[in-house]
N, C-alpha and C positions, 0 to 999 in steps of 0.2 A: 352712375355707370361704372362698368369694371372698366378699374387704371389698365393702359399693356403694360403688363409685369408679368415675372415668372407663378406661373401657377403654385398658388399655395397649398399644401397639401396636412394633413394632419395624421396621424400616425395608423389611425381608424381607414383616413383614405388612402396613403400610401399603399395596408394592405387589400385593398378594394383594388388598385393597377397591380398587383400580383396574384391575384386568387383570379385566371382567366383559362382554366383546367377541363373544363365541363363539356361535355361530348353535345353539339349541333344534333339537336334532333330534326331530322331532315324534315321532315311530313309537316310540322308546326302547326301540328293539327288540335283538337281538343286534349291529345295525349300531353301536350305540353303542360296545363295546367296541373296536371296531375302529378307530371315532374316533377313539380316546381316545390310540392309538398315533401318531396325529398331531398331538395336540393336547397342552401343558400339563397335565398331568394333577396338578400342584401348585398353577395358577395363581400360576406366580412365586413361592411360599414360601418354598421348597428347591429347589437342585438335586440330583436323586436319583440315588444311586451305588446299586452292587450288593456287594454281601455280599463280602470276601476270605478271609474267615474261618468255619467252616462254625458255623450259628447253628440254633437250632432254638427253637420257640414252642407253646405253645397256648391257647387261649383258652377264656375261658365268660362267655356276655351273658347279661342279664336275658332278652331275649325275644326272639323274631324276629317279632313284630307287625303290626310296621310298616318301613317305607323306610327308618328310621333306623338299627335296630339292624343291618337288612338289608344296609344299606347299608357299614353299620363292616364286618360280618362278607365282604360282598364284598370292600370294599378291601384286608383282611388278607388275603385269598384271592390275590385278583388279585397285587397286588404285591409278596407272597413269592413268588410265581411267577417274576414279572419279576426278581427283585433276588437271586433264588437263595437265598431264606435255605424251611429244612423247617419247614410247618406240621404238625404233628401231628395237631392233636385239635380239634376246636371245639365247645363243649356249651355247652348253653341252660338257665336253671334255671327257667323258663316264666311267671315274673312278678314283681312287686316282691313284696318283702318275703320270695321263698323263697331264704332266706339257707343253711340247711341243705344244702340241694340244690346249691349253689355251694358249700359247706364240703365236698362230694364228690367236688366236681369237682376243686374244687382239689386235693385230696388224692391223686387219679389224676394231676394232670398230675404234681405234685410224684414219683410212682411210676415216671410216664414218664422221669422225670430231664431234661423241660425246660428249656433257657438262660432261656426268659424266660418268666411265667407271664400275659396280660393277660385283665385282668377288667372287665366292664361290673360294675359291681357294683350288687346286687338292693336294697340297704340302704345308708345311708351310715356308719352303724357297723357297728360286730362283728366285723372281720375282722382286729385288727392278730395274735389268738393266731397265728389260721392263717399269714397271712404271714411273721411270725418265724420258723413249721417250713417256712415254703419256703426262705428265706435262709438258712436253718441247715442247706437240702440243698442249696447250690449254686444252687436256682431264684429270679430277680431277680422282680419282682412290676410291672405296668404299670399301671398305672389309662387305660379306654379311655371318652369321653362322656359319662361325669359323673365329680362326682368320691367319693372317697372318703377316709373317714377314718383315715388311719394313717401312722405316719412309716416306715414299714417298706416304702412304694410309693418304686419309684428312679425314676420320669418318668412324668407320666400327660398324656395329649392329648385336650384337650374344649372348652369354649365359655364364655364367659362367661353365665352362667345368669344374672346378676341384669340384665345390659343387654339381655336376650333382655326380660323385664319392661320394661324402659324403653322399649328402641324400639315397643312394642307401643303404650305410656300413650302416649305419644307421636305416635303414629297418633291414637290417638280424641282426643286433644285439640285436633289441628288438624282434624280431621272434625266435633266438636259438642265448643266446652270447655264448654258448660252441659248437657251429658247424663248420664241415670246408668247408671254401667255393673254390672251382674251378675258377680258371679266364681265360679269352680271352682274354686278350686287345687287337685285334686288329691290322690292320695295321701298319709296321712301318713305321718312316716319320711324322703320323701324328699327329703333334700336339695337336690335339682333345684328341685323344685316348690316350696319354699321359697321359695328365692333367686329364682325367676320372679316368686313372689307380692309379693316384699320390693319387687324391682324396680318391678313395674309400682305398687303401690298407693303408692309413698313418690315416686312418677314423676311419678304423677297428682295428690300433694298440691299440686304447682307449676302446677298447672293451674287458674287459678281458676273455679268456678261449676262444675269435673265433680265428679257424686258416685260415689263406689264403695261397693257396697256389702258389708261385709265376709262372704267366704263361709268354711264350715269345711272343713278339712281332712280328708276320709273318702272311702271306697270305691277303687277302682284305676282303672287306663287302658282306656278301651275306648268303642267309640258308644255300647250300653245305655246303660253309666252315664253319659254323656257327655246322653242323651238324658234319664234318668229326673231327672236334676238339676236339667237344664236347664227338663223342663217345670213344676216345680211351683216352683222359682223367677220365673219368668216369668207365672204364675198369682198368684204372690202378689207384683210387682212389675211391673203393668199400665204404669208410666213409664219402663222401662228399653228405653235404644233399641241398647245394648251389653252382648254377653256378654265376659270375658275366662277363656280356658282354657289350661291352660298346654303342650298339647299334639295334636296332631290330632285320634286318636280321639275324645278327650273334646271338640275340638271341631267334627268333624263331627257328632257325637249331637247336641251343643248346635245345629246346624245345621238338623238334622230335626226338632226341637222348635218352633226358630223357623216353622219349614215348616208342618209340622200346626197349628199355632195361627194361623196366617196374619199372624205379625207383622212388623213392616217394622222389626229389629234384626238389626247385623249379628254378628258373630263375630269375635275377634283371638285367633291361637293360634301354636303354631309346632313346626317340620317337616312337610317336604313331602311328601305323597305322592300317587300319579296320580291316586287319584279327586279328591282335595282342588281340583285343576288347573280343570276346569271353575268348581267355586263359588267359586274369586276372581273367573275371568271374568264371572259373573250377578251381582255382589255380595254372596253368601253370605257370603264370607269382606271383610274389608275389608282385612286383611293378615294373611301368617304370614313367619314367620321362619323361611329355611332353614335346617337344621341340615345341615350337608357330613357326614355321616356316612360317606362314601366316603373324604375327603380325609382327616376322622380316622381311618379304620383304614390307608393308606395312609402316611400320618405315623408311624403308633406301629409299623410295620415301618421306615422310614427312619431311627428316630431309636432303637430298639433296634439295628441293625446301626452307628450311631455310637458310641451307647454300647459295646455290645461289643466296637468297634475303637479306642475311645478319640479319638474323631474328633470335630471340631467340633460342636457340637447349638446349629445357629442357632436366635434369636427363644426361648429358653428363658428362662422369668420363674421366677425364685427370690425371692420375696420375702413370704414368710411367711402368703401372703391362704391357700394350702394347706400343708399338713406335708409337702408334698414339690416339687422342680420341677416347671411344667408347660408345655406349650404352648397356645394358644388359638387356635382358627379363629374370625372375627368375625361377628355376624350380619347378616342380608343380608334385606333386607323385598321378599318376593313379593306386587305389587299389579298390579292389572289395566294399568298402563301397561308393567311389564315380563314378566309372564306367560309372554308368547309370546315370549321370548330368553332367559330365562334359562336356563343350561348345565345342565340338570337330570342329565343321565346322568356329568358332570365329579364334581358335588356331592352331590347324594343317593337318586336312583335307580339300581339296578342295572340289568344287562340283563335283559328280559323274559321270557327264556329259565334267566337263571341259577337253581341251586337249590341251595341247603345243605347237600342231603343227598347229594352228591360228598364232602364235608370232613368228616362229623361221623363 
């Protein structure tokens, strides 16, 4: 798991947090993609080569929900396209914790005799049995947007989960440091939400005068639940002028809760997606945290066709915080001053047009 430590960054990704210039195409419609062919589609990370060697992949995410996973699942679309390397197969196992259901998948890709097998993975254990019968048939194992447990992954590309928590505490405490904030964290199990929660509440200890108040770990990703938490904490914490959640849906719901009770609290979550766009601009949201889920599935096809050609793999941290290499996209806070510029279709919107079931 990643240590809480200061975000590491390597010279590749430092200028990746300053190339953030690129004009919001409003509409985020099929014209985006076409952008995109103009524009940086790495934001100075990498520069991206194409496949010389013939490569072959397939994939299986948690979920296609939201803009996030949507968005991974695009970018491996898109740029094995561009880069020439064969997507096979892309399967979804329809939400956390359906580990079984990814222990299928994998098994079919591993059947299909895929070069590389990459997994969003549903759980943050359980998977090193299976990985070892992919490695032991040729198939390398990727870890794509979170991460997972196992030394049996050969590179996996995601985000620093626990500083996704900080920058959020970090937000409310220059907003009201004597306020109390409400938490969600989320599912348990996952790792993700963990390291969110670690972050933001060990973030907020350095804050003096904000209180958090400690929430439990249950139920999954979604508005319902996002809403049904949110209202009956809010009911029984009349002083709280902050929700923190560690993800859209749950904090949209927590959004509409706020809504219906007519209370003047705002929401800190993170990844973006279009409806969310609007409730930064009204104050709904006070900030969320883009998760580039484009640039990550676009990445873990760049840095698979390195590996496979034995080719440099810039900005790669090895250092023990996971059981295997990784890379890290950094977060990036959507607040009403940059809203309307930020490169939403570069980072984690698809086109509005695009649809999954071309690939699956």
């Amino acid at each position: 798991m990643l240590k809480d430590k200061k975000f590491q960054v390597s010279r590749g990704v430092r200028r990746f947090l300053q190339v953030m210039t690129f004009a919001f195409v409003g509409a985020l419609s099929v014209n985006a993609a076409h952008a995109a062919d103009s524009e940086d589609r790495f934001q100075g990370l990498i520069e991206p080569i194409k496949a010389e060697k013939s490569l072959s992949i397939g994939v299986t995410l948690v979920h296609l929900h939201d803009d996030f996973w949507k968005g991974i699942a695009y970018g491996i679309e898109d740029e094995a396209k561009r880069s020439g390397v064969e997507l096979v197969q892309v399967s979804v196992a329809g939400a956390y914790g359906n580990v079984r259901e990814q222990f299928a998948q994998l098994e079919a890709l591993k059947t299909l005799g895929v070069d590389y097998a990459v997994i969003g993975a549903a759980s943050f254990n359980g998977y090193d049995p299976i990985f070892r019968q992919l490695n032991a048939a040729g198939t390398k194992v990727l870890a794509v947007g979170i991460p997972v447990n196992s030394p049996n992954v050969t590179f996996g590309v995601g985000q620093d989960e626990t500083s996704i928590g900080q920058v959020l505490a970090k937000e409310v405490c220059q907003k009201d440091p004597n306020a109390t904030v409400i938490t969600i964290p989320g599912p348990a199990g996952a790792e993700w939400t963990r390291l969110r929660y670690v972050g933001f509440t060990e973030e907020a200890k350095k804050c003096n005068g904000l209180k958090v108040l400690d929430g439990a770990f249950r139920g999954n990703v979604g508005l319902s639940e996002g809403m049904a938490q949110a209202s009956d904490l809010l009911l029984r914490n009349p002083e709280a002028k902050f929700i923190y959640t560690p993800e859209i849906s749950l904090g949209m719901g927590a959004a509409q809760a706020v809504r219906q009770q007519k209370r003047d609290v705002q929401v800190v979550s993170s990844s973006v997606v279009r409806e969310a766009i609007p409730m930064v601009k009204d104050g709904r949201f006070l900030g969320i945290v883009s998760e580039p889920g484009i640039i990550m599935g676009r990445l873990i096809v760049q840095y698979a066709i390195r590996e496979n050609e034995g080719k440099e793999m810039p900005s790669l941290i090895n250092d023990g915080a996971l059981p295997y290499p990784y890379v890290l996209t950094p977060p990036e806070l959507i607040k009403p001053d940059n809203v309307d510029i930020h490169p939403y279709h570069i980072y984690e919107i698809p086109p509005a047009d695009w649809s999954i079931k071309a690939i699956q």
